[in-house]
C-alpha positions, 0 to 999 in steps of 0.5 A: 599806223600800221607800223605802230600795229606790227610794233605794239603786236612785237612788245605784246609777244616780248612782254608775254614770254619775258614777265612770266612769273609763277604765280604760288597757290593761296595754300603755299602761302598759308602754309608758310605762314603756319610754318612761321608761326610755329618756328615763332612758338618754338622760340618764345618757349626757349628764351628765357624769361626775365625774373621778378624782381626781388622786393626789399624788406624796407619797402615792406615796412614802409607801405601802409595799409593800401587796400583802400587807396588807389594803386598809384599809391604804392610807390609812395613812401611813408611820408608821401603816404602822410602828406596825401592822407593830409590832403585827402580829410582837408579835400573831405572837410572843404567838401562838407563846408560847400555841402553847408553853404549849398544848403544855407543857400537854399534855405535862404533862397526859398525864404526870401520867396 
């Protein structure tokens, strides 16, 4: 037992001169990093940025009037454009034809009452 002390009293003193390491102030390290990020800003304003890319005239003639579609509309050509504008009034008409039947049901529920 005594042996174990004397043994565990030397690795104490052994690890305390050993793992010394010094320990950096919270300042240094806030420090760096505002270092790091100013490097970081000096860089993104010497890269040089990519350029938009440049629309063709044939695209322009193709696109109608999109303001009132959604913007996943624009990539569309002209007769994608037709083929939806199609689909949307047959969607529009579907959609009074259920209207009607809803009110023909209701009227003839509440007369049968």
């Amino acid at each position: 037992m005594r042996r174990q002390k004397l043994y565990s009293n030397m690795i104490r003193e052994q690890n305390k001169t050993t793992i010394r390491s010094p320990c950096l102030p919270a300042k240094d390290l806030e420090a760096n990093k505002k270092v790091a990020r100013l490097k970081a800003l000096e860089y993104a304003k010497t890269i040089a940025k990519p350029l938009a890319p440049v629309q063709s005239k044939k695209k322009d003639k193709q696109k109608v009037n999109l303001t009132e579609h959604a913007p996943y509309v624009e990539g569309l050509d002209l007769s994608q454009l037709t083929t939806l504008e199609l689909l949307r009034k047959r969607h529009e008409q579907e959609k009074q034809a259920v209207e009607m039947l809803r009110i023909q049901h209701k009227c003839s529920v509440t007369k049968k009452s």
